[in-house]
N, C-alpha and C positions, 0 to 999 in steps of 0.2 A: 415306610419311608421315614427316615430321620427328620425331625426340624433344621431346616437351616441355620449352622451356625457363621453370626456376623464377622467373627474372629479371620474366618478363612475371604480368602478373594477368587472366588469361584471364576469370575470373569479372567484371571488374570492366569489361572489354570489352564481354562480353555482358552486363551488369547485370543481373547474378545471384549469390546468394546461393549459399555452398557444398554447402547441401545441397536445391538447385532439383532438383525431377526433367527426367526425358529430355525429356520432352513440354513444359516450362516453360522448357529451356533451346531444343528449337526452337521456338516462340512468339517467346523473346525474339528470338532469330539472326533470323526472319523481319520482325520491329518495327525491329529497327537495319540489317538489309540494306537496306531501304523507303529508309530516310534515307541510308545512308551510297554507296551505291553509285551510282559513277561518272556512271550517266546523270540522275540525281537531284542533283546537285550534290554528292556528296561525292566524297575524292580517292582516289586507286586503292590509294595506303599500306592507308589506312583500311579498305576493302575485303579486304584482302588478311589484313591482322590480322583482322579479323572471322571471317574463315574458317577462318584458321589455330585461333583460340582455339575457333570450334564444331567443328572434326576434333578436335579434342582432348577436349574436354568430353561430348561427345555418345557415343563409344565409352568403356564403362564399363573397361578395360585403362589405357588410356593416362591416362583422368580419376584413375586410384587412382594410379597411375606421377607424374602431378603433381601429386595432392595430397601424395601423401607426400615430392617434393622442395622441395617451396614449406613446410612448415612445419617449424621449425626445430629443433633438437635441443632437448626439454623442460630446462629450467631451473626451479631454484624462482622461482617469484614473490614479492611483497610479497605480503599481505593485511593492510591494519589491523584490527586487533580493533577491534569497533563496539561498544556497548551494546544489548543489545536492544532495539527498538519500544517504543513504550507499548502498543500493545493485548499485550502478552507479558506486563503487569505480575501476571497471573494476578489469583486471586479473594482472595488475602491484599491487596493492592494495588489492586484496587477499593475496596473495604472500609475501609480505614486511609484512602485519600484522600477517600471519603465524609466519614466519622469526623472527619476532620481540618475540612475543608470547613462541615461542621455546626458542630465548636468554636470553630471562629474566626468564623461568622457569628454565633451566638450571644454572640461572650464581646463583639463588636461593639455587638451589638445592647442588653446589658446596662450597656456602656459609655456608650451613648448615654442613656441612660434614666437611669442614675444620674446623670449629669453635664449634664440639660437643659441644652441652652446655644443658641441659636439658631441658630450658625453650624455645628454640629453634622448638621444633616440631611441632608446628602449622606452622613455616614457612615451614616447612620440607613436609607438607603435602599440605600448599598454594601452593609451586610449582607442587609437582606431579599434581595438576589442572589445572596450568598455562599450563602447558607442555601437556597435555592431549586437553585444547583448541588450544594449536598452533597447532597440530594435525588434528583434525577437520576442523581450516580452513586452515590447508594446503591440505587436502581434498579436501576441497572445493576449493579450488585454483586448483586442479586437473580437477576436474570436470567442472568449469569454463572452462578451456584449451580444452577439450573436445567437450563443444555445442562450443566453438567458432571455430572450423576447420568444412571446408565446409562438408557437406553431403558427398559427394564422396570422399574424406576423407581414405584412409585406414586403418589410426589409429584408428581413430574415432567408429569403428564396433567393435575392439576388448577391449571392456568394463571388463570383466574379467580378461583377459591378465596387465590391467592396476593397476587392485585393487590386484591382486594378487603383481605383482610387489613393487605397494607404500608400503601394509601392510610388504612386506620381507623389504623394507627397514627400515622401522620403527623398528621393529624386530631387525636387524641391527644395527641400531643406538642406541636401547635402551640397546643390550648387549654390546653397547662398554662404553655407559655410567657407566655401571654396571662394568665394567672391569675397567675403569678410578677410580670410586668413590672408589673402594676396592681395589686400589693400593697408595692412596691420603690418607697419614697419618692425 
């Protein structure tokens, strides 16, 4: 049997992945044998490399002999520093963009109201959406608050109890809106 040479990509011969097992790597060798070999219309090079890269691959000696000459002496890499995801913004960060999201629908919404003006109602309607998302993820800021108390937890079981609660205040808060906006000449 030959030494394995680094130059060739045996794995990419048999179209396999480096860390295919024994049985996945003959599967493949028997899928590209089918096609590549001589009496089937392929050419006898092809054949011949096929073979060479499954003795190789297939004996767990010689597969470690070239994995370990085909990859290269470790080098630092780049990595850019990224910002972390938005779902990472934690539950200080649900909370504040609710917050925020409510203030600006509302100071919208007060805007429009004081300032009747007809051409005015798409703002008029921009906020009831604004307001409708800070909602949401003040929800969501709920429900964060939630998985994050431990399991035994006693709040934590009473899920119901909670939605009932947020939605009364919403409720709440939307008739005092309603009480504010139709007393605001």
């Amino acid at each position: 049997m030959k030494p394995p040479e680094s130059r060739k990509d045996y794995y990419a011969i048999l179209g396999a992945h480096e860390g295919a097992s024994r049985a996945d790597l003959e599967r493949l060798y028997k899928r590209m044998a089918a096609r590549r070999h001589p009496d089937r219309g392929g050419s006898e090079e092809e054949m011949k490399l096929l073979n060479e890269a499954y003795s190789i691959l297939k004996d767990e000696t010689t597969r470690k002999a070239y994995d370990a000459q085909r990859r290269p002496a470790s080098r630092p890499t780049f990595r850019p520093v990224s910002a972390p995801a938005a779902q990472d913004i934690g539950i200080l960060g649900h909370g504040l963009s609710a917050f925020l999201c409510l203030l600006l629908g509302l100071f919208l919404l007060f805007l429009v109201r004081i300032h009747w003006f007809w051409f005015l109602w798409p703002l008029a309607i921009l906020s009831v959406f604004v307001i409708f998302f800070g909602i949401m993820m003040a929800r969501s800021a709920m429900v964060a608050v939630n998985t994050s108390l431990s399991i035994t937890n006693p709040i934590r079981r009473h899920r119901l109890v909670q939605e009932a609660m947020f939605w009364s205040i919403i409720a709440g808060g939307a008739y005092g809106v309603y009480l504010l906006l139709t007393s605001v000449s």
